[in-house]
C-alpha positions as CSV (number, residue, x, y, z in Angstrom):
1,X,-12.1,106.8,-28.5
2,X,-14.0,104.8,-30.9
3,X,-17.7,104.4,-30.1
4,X,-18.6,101.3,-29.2
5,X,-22.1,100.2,-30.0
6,X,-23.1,97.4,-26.9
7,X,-26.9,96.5,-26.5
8,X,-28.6,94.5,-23.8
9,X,-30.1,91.3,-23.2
10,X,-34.2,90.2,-23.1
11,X,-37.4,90.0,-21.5
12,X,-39.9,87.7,-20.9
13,X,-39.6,88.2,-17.7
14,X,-42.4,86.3,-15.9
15,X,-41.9,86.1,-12.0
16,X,-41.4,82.9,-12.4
17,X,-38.6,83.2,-14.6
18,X,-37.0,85.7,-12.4
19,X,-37.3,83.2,-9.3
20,X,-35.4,81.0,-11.8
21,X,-32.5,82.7,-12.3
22,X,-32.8,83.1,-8.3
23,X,-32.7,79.7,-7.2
24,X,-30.6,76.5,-7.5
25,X,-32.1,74.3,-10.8
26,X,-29.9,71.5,-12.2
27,X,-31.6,71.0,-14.7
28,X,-30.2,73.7,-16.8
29,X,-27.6,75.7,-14.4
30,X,-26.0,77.3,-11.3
31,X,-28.3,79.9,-10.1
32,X,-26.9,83.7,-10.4
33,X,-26.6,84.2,-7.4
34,X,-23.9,81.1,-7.3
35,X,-22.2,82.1,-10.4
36,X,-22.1,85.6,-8.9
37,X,-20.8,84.7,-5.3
38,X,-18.0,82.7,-7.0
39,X,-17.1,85.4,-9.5
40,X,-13.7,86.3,-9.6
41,X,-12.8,90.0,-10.5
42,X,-11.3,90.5,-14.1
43,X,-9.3,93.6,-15.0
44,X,-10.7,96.4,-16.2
45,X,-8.9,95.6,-19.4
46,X,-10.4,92.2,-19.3
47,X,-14.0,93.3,-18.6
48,X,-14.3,96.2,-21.2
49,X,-12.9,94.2,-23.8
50,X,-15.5,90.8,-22.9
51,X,-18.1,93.0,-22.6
52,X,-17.9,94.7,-25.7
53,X,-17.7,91.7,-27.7
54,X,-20.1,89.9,-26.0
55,X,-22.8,92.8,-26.3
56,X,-22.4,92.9,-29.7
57,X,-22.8,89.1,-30.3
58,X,-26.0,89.1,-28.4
59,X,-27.2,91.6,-30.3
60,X,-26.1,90.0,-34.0
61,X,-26.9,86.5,-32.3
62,X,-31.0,87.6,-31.7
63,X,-30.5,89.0,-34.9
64,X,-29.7,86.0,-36.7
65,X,-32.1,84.1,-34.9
66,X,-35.1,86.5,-35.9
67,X,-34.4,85.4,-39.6
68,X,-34.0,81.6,-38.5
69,X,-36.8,80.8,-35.9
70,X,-41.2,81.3,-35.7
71,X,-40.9,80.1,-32.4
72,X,-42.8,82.7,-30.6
73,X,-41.0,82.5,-27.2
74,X,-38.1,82.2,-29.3
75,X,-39.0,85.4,-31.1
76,X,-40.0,87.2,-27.8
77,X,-36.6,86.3,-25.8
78,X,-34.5,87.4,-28.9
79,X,-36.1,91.3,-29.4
80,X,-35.7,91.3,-25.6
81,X,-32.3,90.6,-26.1
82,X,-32.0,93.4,-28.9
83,X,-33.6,96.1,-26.6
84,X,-32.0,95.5,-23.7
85,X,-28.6,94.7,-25.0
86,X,-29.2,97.8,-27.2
87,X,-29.6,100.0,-24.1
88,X,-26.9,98.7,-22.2
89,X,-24.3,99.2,-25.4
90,X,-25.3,103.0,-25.1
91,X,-24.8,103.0,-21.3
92,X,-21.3,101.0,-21.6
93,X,-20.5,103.7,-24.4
94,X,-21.4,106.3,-21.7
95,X,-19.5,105.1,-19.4
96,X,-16.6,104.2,-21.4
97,X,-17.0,107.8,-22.2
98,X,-16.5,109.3,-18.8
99,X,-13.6,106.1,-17.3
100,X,-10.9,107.7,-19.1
101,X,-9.4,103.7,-19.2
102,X,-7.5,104.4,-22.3
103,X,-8.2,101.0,-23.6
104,X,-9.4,100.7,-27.1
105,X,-11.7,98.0,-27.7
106,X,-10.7,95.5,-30.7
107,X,-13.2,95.7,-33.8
108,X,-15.4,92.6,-34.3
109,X,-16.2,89.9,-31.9
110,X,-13.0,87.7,-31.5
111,X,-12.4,84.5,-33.6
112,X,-14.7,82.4,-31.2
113,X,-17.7,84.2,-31.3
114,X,-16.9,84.4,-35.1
115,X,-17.2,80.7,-35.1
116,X,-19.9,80.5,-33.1
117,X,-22.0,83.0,-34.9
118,X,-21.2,81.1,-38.2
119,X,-21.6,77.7,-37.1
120,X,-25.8,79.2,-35.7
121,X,-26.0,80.4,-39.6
122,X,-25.3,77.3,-40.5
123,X,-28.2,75.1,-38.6
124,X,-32.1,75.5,-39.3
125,X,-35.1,74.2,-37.5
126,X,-35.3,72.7,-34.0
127,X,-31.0,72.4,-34.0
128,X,-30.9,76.2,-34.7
129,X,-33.3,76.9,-32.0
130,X,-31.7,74.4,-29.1
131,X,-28.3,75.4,-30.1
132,X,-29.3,79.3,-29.9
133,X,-30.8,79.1,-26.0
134,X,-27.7,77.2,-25.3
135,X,-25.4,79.5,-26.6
136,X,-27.5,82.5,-24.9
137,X,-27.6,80.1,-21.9
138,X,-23.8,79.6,-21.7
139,X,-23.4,83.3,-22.3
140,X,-24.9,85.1,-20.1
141,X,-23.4,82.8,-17.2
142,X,-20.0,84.1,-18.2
143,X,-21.9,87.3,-18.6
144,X,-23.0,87.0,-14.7
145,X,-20.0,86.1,-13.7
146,X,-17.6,88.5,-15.4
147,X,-20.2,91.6,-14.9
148,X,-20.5,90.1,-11.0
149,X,-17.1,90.2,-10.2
150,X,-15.8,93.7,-11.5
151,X,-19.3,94.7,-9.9
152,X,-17.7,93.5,-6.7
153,X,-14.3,94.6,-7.5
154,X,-13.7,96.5,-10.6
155,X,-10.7,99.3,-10.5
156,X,-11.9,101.4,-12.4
157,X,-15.3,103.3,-10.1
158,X,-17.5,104.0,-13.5
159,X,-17.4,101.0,-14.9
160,X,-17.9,99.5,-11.7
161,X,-20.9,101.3,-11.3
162,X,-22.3,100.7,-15.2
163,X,-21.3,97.1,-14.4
164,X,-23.5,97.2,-11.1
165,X,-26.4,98.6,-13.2
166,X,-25.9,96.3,-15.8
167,X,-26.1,93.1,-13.6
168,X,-29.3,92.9,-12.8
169,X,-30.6,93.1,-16.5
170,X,-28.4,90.2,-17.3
171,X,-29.1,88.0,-14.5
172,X,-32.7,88.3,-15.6
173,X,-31.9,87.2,-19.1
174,X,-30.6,84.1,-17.6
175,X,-33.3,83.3,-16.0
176,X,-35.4,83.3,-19.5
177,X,-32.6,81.4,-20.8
178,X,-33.3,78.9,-18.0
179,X,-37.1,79.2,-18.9
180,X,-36.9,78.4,-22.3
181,X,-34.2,75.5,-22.2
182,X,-35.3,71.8,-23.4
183,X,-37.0,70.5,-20.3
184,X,-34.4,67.3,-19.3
185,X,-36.9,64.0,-18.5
């Protein structure tokens, strides 16, 4: 099997950015624990193959935005983003190591995050930066949900459990999504 090279997610984790991504705040999204108890269970086809691609865009994403941004929580949330998504990229390559799934995971991130990544290389300045902590916003609320539901239900028992491990790590990074986005008035 090709390795696959997945990283994890961020960390300016203040309690009060945890408590965030805890409770119900309209102003910038479902909670995680709503998007999680609503979470339907993807295949194991389904989740290996999202969750490569996704890793790997966070990962090129805070990159990018390292090169684009002197926002210093800006900064902060994205080499979160690199570490942890970094780490959890060696544990899904573990895992993927030991499910015996047989499923090969497609090279590069898939046409949309391809448009996505080029369309944030594109922008500068405050655009870059809100359209950045929306992206990571939107993202890792698919992330909760798709990492939630093969938590709850996944086929396949080891990457159930990495998906289990990883969950907590990502619902955190929501929360600092939550933190950092444009206060509505």
């Amino acid at each position: 099997m090709k390795a696959v090279t997945l990283a994890c997610v961020i960390s300016l984790a203040l309690s009060a950015t945890v408590v965030s991504a805890q409770t119900n705040n309209p102003a910038v999204g479902p909670s995680a624990k709503e998007i999680a108890a609503s979470a339907t269970v993807p295949s194991t086809k389904a989740f290996v193959e999202t969750a490569a691609a996704a890793n790997q865009f966070e990962i090129a994403l805070s990159e990018l935005a390292l090169t684009k941004t002197k926002n210093k929580a800006i900064v902060a949330f994205a080499n979160r983003m690199i570490k942890d998504h970094t780490q959890i990229g060696k544990d899904f390559v573990a895992a993927m190591n030991k499910a015996n799934t047989g499923i090969s995971i497609p090279p590069g991130l898939g046409d949309d995050l391809d448009k996505t990544m080029a369309r944030l290389k594109s922008e500068d300045g405050t655009t870059f930066e809100q359209d950045y902590i929306a992206v990571q916003t939107k993202g890792h609320q698919d992330a909760v949900g798709l990492f939630a539901g093969y938590a709850k239900g996944g086929d396949n028992a080891v990457m159930q459990a990495f998906a289990k491990k990883a969950l907590p790590t990502i619902e955190m990074h929501l929360g600092m999504c939550y933190a950092l986005a444009p206060k509505k008035k």
